[in-house]
ZADO-1210 file (C-alpha; in nm, 4 decimals, padded with zeros to 6 digits):
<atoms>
<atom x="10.9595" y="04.2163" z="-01.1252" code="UNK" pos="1"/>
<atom x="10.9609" y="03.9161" z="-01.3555" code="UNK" pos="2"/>
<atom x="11.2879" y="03.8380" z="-01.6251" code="UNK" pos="3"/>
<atom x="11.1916" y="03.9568" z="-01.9339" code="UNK" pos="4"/>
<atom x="11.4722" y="03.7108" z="-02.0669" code="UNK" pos="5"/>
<atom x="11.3045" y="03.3620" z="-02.2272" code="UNK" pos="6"/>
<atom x="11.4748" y="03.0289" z="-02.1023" code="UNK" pos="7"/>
<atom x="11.4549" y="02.7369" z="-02.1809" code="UNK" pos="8"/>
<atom x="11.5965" y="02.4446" z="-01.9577" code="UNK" pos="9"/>
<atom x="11.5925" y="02.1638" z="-02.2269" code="UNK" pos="10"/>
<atom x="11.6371" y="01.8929" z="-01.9425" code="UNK" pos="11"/>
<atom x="11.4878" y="01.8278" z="-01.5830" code="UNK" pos="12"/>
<atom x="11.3181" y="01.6027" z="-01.4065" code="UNK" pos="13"/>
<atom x="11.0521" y="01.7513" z="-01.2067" code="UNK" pos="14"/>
<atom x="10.8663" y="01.4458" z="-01.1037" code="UNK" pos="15"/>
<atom x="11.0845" y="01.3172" z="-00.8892" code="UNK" pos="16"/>
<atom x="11.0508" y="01.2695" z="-00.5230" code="UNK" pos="17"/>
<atom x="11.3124" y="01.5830" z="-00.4483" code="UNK" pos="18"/>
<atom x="11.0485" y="01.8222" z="-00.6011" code="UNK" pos="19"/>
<atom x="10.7293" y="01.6465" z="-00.3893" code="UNK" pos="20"/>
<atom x="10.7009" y="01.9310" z="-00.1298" code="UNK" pos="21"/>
<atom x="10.7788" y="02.2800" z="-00.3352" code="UNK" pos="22"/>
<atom x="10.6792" y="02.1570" z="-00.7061" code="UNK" pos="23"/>
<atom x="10.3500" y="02.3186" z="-00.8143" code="UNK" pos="24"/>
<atom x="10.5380" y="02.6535" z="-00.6471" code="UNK" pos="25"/>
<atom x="10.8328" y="02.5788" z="-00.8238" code="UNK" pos="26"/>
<atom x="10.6486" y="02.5747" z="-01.1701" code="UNK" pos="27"/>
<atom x="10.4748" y="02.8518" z="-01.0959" code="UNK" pos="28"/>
<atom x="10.7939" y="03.0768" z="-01.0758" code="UNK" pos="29"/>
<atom x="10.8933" y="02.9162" z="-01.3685" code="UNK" pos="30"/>
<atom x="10.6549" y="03.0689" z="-01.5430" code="UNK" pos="31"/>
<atom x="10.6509" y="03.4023" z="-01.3835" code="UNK" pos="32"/>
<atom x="11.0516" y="03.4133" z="-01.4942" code="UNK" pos="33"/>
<atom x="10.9298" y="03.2697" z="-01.8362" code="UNK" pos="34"/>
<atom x="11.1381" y="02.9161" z="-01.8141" code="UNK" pos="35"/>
<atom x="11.0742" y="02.6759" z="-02.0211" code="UNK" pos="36"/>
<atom x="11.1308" y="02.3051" z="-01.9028" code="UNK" pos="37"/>
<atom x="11.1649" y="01.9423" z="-02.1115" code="UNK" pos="38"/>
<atom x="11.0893" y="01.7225" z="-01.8152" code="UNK" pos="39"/>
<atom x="11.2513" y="01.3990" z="-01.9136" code="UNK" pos="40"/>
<atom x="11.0943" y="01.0320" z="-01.8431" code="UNK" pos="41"/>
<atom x="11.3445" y="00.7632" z="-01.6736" code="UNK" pos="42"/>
<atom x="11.1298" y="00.4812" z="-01.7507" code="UNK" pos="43"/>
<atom x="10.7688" y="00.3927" z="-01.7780" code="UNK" pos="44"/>
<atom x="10.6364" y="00.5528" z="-01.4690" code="UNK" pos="45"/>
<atom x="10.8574" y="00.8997" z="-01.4718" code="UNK" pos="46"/>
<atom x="10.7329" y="00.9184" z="-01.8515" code="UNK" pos="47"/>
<atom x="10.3778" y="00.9007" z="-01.7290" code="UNK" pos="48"/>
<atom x="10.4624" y="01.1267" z="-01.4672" code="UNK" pos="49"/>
<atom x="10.6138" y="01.3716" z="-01.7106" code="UNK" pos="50"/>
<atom x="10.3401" y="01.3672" z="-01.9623" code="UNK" pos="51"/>
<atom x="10.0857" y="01.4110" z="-01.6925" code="UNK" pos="52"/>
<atom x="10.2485" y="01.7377" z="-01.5486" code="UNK" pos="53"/>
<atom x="10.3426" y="01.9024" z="-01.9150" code="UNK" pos="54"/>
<atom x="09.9602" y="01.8501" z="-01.9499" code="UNK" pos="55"/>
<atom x="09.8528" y="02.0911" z="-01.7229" code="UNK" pos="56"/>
<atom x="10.1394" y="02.3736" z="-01.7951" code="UNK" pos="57"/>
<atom x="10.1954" y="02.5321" z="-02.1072" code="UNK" pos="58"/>
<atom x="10.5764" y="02.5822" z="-02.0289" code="UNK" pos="59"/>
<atom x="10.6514" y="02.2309" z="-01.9447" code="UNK" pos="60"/>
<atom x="10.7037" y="01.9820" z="-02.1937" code="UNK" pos="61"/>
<atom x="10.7192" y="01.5863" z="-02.1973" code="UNK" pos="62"/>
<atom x="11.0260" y="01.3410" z="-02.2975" code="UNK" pos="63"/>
<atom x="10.9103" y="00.9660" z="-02.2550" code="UNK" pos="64"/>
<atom x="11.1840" y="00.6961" z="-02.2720" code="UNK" pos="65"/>
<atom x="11.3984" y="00.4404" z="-02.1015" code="UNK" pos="66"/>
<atom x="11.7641" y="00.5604" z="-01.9618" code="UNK" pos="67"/>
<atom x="12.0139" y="00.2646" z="-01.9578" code="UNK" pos="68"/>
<atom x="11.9633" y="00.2429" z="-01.5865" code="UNK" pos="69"/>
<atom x="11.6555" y="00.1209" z="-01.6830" code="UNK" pos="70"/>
<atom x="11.7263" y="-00.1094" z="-01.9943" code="UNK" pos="71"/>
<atom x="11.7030" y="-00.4481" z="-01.8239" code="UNK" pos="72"/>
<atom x="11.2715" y="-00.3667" z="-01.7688" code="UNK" pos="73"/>
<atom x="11.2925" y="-00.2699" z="-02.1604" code="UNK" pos="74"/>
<atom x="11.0515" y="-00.5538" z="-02.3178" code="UNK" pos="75"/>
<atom x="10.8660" y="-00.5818" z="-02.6506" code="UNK" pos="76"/>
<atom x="10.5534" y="-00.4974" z="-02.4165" code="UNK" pos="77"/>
<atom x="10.7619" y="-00.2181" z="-02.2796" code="UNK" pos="78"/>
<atom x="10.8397" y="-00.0756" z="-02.5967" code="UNK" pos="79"/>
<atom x="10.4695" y="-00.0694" z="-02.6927" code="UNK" pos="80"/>
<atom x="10.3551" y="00.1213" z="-02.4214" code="UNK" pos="81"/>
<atom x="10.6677" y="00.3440" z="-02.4216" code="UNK" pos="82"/>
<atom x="10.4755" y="00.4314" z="-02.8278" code="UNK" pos="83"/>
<atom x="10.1513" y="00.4626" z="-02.6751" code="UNK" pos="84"/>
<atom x="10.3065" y="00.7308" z="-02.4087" code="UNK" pos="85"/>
<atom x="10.5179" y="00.8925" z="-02.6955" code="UNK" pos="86"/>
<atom x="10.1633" y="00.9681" z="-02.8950" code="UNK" pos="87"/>
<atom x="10.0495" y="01.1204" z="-02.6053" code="UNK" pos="88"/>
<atom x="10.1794" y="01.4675" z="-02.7116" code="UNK" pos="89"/>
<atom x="10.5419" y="01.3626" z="-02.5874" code="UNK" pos="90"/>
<atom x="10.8165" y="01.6294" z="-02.7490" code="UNK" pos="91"/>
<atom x="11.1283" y="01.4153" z="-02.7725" code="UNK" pos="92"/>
<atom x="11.2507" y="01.0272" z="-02.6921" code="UNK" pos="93"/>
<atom x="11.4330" y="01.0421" z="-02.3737" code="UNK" pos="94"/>
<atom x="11.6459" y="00.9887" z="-02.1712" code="UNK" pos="95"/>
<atom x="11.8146" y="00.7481" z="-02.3993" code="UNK" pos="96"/>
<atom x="12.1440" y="00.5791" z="-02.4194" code="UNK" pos="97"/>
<atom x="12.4591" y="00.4074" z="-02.3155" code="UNK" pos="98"/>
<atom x="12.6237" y="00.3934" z="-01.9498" code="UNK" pos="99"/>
<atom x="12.9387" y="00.1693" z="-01.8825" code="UNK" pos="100"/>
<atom x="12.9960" y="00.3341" z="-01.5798" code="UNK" pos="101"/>
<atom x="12.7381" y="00.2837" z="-01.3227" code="UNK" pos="102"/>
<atom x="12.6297" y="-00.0836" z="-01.5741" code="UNK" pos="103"/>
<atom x="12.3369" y="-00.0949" z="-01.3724" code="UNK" pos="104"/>
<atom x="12.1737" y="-00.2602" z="-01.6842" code="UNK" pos="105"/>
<atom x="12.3820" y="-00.5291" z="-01.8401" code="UNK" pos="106"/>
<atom x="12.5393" y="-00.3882" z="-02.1809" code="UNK" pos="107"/>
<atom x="12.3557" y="-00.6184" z="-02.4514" code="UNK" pos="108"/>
<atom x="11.9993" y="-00.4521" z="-02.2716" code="UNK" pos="109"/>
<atom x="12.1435" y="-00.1273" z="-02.2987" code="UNK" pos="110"/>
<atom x="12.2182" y="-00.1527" z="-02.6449" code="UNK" pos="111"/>
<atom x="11.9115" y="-00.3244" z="-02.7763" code="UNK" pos="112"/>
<atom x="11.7253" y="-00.0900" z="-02.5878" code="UNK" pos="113"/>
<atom x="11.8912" y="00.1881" z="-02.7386" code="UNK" pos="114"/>
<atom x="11.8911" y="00.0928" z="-03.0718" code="UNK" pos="115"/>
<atom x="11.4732" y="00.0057" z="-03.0068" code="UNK" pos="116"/>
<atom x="11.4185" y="00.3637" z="-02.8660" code="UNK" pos="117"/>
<atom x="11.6348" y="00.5327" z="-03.1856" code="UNK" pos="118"/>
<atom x="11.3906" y="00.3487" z="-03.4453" code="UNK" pos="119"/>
<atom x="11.0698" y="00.4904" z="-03.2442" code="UNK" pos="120"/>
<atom x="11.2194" y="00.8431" z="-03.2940" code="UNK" pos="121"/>
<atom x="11.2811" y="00.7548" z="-03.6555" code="UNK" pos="122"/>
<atom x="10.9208" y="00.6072" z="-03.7115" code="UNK" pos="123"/>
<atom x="10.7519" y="00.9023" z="-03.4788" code="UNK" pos="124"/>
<atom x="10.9739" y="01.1779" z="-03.6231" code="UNK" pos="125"/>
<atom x="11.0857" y="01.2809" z="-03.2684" code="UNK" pos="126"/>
<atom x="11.4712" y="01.4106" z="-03.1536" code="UNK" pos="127"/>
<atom x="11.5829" y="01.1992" z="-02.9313" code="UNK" pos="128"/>
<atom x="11.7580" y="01.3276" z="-02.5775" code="UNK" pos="129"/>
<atom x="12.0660" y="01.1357" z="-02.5189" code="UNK" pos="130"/>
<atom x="12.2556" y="01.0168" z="-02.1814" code="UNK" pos="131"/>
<atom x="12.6286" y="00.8972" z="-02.2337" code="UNK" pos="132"/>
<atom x="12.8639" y="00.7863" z="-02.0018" code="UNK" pos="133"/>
<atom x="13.1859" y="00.6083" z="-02.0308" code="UNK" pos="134"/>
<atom x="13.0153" y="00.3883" z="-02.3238" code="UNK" pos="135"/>
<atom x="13.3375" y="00.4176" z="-02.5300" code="UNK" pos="136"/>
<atom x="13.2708" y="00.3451" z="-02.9319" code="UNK" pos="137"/>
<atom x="12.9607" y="00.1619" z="-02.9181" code="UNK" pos="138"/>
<atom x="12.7519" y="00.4626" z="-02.8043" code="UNK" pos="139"/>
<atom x="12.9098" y="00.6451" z="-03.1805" code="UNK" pos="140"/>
<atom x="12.9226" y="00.2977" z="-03.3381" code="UNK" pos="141"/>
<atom x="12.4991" y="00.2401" z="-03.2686" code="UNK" pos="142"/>
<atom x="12.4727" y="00.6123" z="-03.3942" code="UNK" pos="143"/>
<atom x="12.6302" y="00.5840" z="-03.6809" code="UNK" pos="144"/>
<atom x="12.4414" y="00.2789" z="-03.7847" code="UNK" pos="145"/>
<atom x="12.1059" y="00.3875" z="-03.6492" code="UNK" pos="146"/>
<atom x="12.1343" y="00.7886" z="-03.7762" code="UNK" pos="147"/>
<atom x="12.0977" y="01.0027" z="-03.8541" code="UNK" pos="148"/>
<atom x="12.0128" y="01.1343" z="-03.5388" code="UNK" pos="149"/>
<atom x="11.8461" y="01.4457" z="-03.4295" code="UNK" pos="150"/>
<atom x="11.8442" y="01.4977" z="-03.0824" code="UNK" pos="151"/>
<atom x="12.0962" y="01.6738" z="-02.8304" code="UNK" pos="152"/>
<atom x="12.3576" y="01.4996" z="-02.6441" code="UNK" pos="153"/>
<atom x="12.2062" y="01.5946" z="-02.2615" code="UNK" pos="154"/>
<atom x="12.5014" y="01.6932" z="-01.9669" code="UNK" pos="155"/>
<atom x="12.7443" y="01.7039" z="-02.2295" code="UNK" pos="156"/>
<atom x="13.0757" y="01.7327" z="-02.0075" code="UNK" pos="157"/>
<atom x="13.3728" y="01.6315" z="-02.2825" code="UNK" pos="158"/>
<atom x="13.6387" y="01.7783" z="-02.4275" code="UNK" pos="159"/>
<atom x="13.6873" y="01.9453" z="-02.7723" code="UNK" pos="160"/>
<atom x="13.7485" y="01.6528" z="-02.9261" code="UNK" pos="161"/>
<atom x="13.4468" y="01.4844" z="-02.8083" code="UNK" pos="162"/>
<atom x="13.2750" y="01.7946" z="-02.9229" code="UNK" pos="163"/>
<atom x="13.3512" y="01.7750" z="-03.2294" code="UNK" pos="164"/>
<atom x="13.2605" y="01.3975" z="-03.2768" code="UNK" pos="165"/>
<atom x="12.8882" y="01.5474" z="-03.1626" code="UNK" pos="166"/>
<atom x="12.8641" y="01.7920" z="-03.3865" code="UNK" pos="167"/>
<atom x="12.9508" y="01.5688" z="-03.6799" code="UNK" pos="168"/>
<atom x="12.6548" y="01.2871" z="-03.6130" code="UNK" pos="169"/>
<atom x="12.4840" y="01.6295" z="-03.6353" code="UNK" pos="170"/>
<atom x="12.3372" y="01.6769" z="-03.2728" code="UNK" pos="171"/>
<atom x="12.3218" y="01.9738" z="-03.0689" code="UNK" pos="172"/>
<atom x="12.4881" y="02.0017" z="-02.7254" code="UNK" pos="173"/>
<atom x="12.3604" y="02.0364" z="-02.3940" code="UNK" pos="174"/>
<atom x="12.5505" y="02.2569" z="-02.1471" code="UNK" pos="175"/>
<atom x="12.4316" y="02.2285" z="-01.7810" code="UNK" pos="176"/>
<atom x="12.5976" y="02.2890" z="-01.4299" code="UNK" pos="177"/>
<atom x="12.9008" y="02.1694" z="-01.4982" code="UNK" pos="178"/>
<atom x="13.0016" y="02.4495" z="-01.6964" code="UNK" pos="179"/>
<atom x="13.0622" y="02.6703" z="-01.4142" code="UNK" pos="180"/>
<atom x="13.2939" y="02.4084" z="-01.1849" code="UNK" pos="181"/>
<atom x="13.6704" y="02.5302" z="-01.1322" code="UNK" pos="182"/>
<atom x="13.7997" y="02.1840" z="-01.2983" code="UNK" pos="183"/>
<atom x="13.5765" y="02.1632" z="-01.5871" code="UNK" pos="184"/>
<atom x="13.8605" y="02.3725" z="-01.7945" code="UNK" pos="185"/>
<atom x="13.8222" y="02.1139" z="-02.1164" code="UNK" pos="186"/>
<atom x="13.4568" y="02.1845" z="-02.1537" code="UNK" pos="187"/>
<atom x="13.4887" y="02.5441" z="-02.1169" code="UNK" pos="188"/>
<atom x="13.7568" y="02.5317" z="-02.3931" code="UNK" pos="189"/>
<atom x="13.4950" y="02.3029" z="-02.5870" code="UNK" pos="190"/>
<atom x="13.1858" y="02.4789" z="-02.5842" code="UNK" pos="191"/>
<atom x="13.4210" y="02.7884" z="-02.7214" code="UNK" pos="192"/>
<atom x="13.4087" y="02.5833" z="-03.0843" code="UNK" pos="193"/>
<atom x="13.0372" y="02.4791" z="-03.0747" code="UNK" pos="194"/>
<atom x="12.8436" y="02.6867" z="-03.3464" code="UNK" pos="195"/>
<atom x="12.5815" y="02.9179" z="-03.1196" code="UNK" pos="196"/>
<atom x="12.2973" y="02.7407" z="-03.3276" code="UNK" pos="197"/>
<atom x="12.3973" y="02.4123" z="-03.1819" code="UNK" pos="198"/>
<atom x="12.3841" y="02.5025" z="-02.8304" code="UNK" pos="199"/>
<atom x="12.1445" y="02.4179" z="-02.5535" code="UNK" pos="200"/>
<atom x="12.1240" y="02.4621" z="-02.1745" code="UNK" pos="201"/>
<atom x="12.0090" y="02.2229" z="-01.9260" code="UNK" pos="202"/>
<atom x="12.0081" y="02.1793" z="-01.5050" code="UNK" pos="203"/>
<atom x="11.9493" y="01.8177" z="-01.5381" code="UNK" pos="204"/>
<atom x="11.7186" y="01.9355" z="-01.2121" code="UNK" pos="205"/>
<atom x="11.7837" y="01.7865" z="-00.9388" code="UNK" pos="206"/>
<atom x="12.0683" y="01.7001" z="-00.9769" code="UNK" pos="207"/>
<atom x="12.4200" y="01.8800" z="-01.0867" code="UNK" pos="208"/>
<atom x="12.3600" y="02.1782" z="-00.9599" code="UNK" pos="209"/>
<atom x="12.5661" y="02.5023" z="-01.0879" code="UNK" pos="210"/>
<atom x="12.8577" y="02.7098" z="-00.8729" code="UNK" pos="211"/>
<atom x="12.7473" y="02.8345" z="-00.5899" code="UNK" pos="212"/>
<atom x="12.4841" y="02.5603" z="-00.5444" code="UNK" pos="213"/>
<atom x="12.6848" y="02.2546" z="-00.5279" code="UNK" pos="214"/>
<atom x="12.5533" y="01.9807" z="-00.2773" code="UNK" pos="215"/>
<atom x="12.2133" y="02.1110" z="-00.2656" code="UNK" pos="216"/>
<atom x="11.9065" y="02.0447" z="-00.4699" code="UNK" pos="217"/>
<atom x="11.9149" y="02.1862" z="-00.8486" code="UNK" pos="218"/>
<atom x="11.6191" y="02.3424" z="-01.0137" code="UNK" pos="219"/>
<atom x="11.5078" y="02.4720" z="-01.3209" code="UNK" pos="220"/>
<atom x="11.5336" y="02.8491" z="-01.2247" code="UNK" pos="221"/>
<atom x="11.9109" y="02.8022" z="-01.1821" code="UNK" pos="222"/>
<atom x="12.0005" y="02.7651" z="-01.5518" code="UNK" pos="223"/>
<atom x="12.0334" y="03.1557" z="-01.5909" code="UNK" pos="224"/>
<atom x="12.3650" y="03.0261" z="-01.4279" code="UNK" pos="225"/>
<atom x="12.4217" y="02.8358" z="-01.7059" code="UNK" pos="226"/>
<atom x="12.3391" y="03.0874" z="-01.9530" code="UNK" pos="227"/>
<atom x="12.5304" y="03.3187" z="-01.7287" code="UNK" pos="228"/>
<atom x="12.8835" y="03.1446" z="-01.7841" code="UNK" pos="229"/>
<atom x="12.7590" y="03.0174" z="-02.1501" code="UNK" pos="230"/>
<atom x="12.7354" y="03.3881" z="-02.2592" code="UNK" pos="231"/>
<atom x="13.0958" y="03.5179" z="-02.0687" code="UNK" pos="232"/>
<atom x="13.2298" y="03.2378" z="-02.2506" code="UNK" pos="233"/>
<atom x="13.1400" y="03.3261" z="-02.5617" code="UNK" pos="234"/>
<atom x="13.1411" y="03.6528" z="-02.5593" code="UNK" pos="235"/>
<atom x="12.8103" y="03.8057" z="-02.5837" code="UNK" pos="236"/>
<atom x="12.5577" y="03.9658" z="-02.3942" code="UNK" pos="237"/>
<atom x="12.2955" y="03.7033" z="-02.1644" code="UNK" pos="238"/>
<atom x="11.9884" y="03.8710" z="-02.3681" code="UNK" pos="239"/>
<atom x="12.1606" y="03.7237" z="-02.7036" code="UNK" pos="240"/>
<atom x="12.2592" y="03.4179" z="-02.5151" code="UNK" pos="241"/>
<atom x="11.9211" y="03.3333" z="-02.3748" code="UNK" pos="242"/>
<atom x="11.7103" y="03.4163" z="-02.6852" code="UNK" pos="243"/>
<atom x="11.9242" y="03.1948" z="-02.8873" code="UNK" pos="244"/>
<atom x="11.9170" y="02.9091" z="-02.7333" code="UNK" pos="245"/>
<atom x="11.5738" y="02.9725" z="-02.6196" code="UNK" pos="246"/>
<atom x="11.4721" y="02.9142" z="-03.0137" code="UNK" pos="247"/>
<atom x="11.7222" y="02.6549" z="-03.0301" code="UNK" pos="248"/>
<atom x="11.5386" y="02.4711" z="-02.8061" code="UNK" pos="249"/>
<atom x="11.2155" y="02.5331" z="-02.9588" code="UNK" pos="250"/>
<atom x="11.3030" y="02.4437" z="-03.2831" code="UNK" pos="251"/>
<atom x="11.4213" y="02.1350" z="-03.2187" code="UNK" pos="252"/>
<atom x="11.1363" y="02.0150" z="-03.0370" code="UNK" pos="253"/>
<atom x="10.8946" y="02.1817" z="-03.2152" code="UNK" pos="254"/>
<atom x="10.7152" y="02.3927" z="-02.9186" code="UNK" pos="255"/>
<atom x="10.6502" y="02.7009" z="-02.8416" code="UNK" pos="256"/>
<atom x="10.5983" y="02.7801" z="-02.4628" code="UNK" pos="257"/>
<atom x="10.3456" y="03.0186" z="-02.3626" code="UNK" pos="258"/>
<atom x="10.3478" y="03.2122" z="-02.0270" code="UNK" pos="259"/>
</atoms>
């Protein structure tokens, strides 16, 4: 028998190459457990890619941007057809951001890039999904001079201190696998002073996959994990947990998933 609990995994990536054998299945049982997905673009291709699938299910729903990975192909030309994809029916500008710690693009393309993909979200009146890692001020810095901002900060994994810093640039905060591993005491103790109506939850699909599932491939169906240790956490029933960030979720990117 089907959930009759409504979730919403605000951040996958169901084009890639890990999902190539099992994916139109996969989406399937999405829908028969009513999950929700916001399939989030890499680049150019993945954004095409995620456009293209959220176009033939109703539950499944498009980001389109450039993750800082990926900064060094950012372009004028790139940032054109990045707006042409966004227009598309695209829900959100993502995955965006700052990473110092793989550097895979060199740091002046990550932040021009950045600050290029925050001004489409302004000008298209789209939230903006956002990647940090290790990016020290300048991710807050590029923020504060670009905001506001409204958009969630995706696989957050800090402590409270870094929580609060999110909640005051006004963003919500999205709580993935992480949440369950034994070490991960700081975030625990961080989502505990998140307002519920800030709160999203994510897989980040395929990768980071919750407790039990570590080393193996992570997919959208396992965020009642995350909802799971989200609700123990807090306190209240997985119904209450689920429906709220389910219209969390939907609010922000102004959808409504239909099964």
């Amino acid at each position: 028998m089907a959930s009759r609990l409504r979730l919403f995994d605000t951040h996958a990536h169901l084009d890639f190459p890990q999902f190539d054998r099992d994916r139109e299945g996969l989406i399937a049982e999405l829908r028969a457990q009513r999950v929700a997905v916001i399939n989030a673009g890499f680049d150019l291709t993945t954004s095409r890619a995620a456009l293209e699938l959220a176009g033939r299910h109703q539950h499944v729903f498009a980001a389109c941007g450039f993750h800082p990975h990926e900064a060094k192909a950012f372009s004028p030309q790139a940032r054109e057809a990045l707006e042409g994809l966004l227009r598309r029916g695209a829900v959100a500008v993502g995955e965006i951001g700052l990473d110092y710690y793989r550097d895979l693009s060199p740091r002046e393309a990550q932040l021009s890039a950045f600050r290029a993909q925050l001004r489409l979200a302004r000008k298209l009146d789209l939230p903006v999904i956002l990647h940090y890692r290790e990016a020290g001020e300048d991710f807050f810095r590029v923020l504060a001079e670009e905001g506001p901002v409204r958009g969630v900060w995706h696989a957050f994994s800090g402590d409270a201190a870094l929580a609060r810093r999110a909640l005051a640039l006004g963003l919500h905060l999205g709580i993935g696998g992480p949440l369950t591993y034994r070490k991960n005491e700081p975030l625990r103790q961080a989502v505990k002073l998140v307002p519920l109506s800030r709160l999203l939850i994510e897989t980040d699909a395929p990768f980071l996959p919750p407790e039990p599932f570590r080393g193996k491939r992570n997919d959208p169906l396992k965020v009642r994990l995350v909802a799971l240790k989200l609700a123990e956490l807090l306190g209240l029933p997985l119904e209450e947990l689920a429906e709220a960030t389910f219209e969390n979720a939907c609010r922000l990117f102004g959808v409504r998933p239909e099964w």
